[in-house]
N, C-alpha and C positions, 0 to 999 in steps of 0.2 A: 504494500500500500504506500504508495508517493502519497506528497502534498508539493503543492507550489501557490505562489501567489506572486503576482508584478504590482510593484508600485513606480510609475516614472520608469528612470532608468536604475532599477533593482528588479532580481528576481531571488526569491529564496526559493528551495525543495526542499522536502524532508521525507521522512522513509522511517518506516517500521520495522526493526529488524527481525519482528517475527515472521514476515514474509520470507527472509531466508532457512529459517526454522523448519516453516511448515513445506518450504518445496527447497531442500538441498540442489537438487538436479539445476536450478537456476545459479547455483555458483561454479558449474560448467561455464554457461555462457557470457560469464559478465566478462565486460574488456576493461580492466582499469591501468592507469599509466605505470609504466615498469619501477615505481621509483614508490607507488604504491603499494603495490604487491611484495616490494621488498621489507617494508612498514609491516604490511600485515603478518607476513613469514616470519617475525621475529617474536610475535606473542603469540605464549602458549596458551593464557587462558581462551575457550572459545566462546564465550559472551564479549569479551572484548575484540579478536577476530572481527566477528560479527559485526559488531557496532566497526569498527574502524575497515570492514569491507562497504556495507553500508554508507560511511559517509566518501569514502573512491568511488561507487556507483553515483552519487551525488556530484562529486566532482569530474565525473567523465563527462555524465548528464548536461550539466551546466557550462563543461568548455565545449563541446560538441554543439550547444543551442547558440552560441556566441562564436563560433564559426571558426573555431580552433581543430586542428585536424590533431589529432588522437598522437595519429604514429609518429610527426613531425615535432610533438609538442614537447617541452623541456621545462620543470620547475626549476629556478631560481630559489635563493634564499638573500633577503633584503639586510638592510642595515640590523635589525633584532631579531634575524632567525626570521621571520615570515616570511611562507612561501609565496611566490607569487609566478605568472607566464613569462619566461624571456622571452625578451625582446616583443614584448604586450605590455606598454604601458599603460594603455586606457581600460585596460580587465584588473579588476581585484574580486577575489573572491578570500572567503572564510569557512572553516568547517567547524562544525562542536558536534557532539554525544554526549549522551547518557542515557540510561536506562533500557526503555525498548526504544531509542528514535535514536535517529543521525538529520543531523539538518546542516545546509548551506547554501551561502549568499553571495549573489555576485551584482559588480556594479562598475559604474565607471569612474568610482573615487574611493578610494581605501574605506574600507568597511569590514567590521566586527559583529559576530553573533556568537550568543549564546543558549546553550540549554541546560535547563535543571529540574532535577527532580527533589517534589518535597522531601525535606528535611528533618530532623529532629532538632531543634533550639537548644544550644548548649552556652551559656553564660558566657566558658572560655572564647567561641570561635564570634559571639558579639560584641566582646571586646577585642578582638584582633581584628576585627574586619571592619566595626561600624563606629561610624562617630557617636558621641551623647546624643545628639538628636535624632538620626537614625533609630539609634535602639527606640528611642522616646516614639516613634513612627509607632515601630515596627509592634511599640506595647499597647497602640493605640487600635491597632487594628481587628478585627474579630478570629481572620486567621493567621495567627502570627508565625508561623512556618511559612508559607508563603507569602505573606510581609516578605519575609529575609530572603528568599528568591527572589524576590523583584527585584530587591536591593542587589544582591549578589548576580544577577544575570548583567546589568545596567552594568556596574563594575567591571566583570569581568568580560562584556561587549567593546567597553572604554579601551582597555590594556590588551584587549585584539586586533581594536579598531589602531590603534598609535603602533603597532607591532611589539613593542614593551612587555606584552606580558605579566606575570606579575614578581618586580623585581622590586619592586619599591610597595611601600605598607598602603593597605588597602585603604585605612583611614584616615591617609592623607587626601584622598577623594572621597568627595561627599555629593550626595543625591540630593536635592530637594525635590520632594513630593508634592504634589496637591490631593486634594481628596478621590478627586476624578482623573487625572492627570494621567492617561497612555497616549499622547498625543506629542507632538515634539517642539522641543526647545525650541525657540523661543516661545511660544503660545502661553499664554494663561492657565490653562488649563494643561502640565504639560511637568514634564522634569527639568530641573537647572542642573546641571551636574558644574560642580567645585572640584579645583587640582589646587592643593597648598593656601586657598582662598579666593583664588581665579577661577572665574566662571568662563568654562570650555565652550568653544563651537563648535558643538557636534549636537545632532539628534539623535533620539530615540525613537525606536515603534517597537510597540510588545505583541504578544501572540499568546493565549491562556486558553486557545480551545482545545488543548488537551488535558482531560484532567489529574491532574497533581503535577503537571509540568508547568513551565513558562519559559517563553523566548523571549530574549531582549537585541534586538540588530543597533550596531551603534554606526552614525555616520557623518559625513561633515556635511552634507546640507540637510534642509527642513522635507521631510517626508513624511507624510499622514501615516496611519495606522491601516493597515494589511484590510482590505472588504472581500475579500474573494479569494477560497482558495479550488483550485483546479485539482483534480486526481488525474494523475499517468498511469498507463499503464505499463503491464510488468514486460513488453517488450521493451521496455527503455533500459533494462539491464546490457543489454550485449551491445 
């Protein structure tokens, strides 16, 4: 089971990786880049496989829609380790998993995505991760487990979207929230994201229609929130 959805010039997919589960015989036919496959051949658990075969179907899927030829194509690695197309400056894409989904996003400006699945609230990992006010959010809210995903996906979108990673403390960036706010920076109704006290230009759009997950894409212009998502079907493996 794919998802996809276009906003402007983005497209994200995502994928279920119980569709590999229940029809093995389709990890015959998938083509993913040699440079992928060597990624995958090095983990032995197979839930991870899986999720990390899943998000190379994604990323074949998505440089093949954008007009990148498979067998010619070569991943680079940018100033922080992020991969990206040589000699394709105007293609950025990003992968993330977890759970049973693999998702990624492609665009024509550096862009971050993330996914997460609910969590258990641990005191330690809200003080490593969230400022005062954040937690103060996150106690406000009715389901506080996913409070800290929204927070934590936006985050870890941010340090996808910069290539950075997370090399530096998380609570040196901060979220601000509005009560209604999946909508993108600048807007009113919308997240401000904070670096060291500087407010970022970058946007948001989140994605919650799966339940106990949430996607946060992070990007440098203003992008609405995802209205439509399309289902592929599973000859988009090969």
């Amino acid at each position: 089971m794919y998802l996809c959805y276009d906003v402007d010039m983005w497209s994200i997919y995502g994928m279920d990786i119980r569709l590999l589960k229940e029809h093995p015989e389709y990890k015959e036919q998938i083509k993913l880049l040699p440079t992928r496959w060597e990624k995958v051949n090095k983990i032995k658990k197979e839930e991870d496989r899986l999720r990390s075969i899943a998000a190379g179907i994604l990323l074949s899927y998505g440089l093949r829609e954008n007009g990148i030829d498979l067998d010619a194509c070569q991943l680079m690695m940018g100033t922080h380790g992020k991969p990206q197309v040589a000699g394709c400056e105007g293609l950025h894409f990003n992968l993330s998993h977890t759970g049973n989904y693999a998702v990624a996003v492609f665009s024509d400006a550096p862009v971050g995505i993330d996914i997460e699945h609910r969590r258990a609230l641990k005191q330690t990992l809200l003080d490593k991760c969230c400022t005062k006010g954040e937690q103060a959010w996150i106690q406000s809210q009715p389901d506080k487990e996913m409070a800290f995903v929204r927070l934590w996906t936006a985050k870890e979108s941010y340090v996808k979207w910069s290539g950075e990673g997370i090399t530096f403390p998380l609570k040196s960036i901060a979220v601000h929230r509005r009560e209604n706010g999946i909508a993108s920076y600048p807007k009113k109704d919308g997240i401000a994201f904070y670096r060291e006290g500087i407010q970022q230009p970058v946007s948001f759009a989140e994605y919650d229609g799966i339940p106990d997950y949430h996607i946060c894409v992070c990007t440098e212009s203003e992008k609405e929130n995802v209205a439509e998502i399309i289902w592929l079907q599973e000859d988009s493996f090969s």
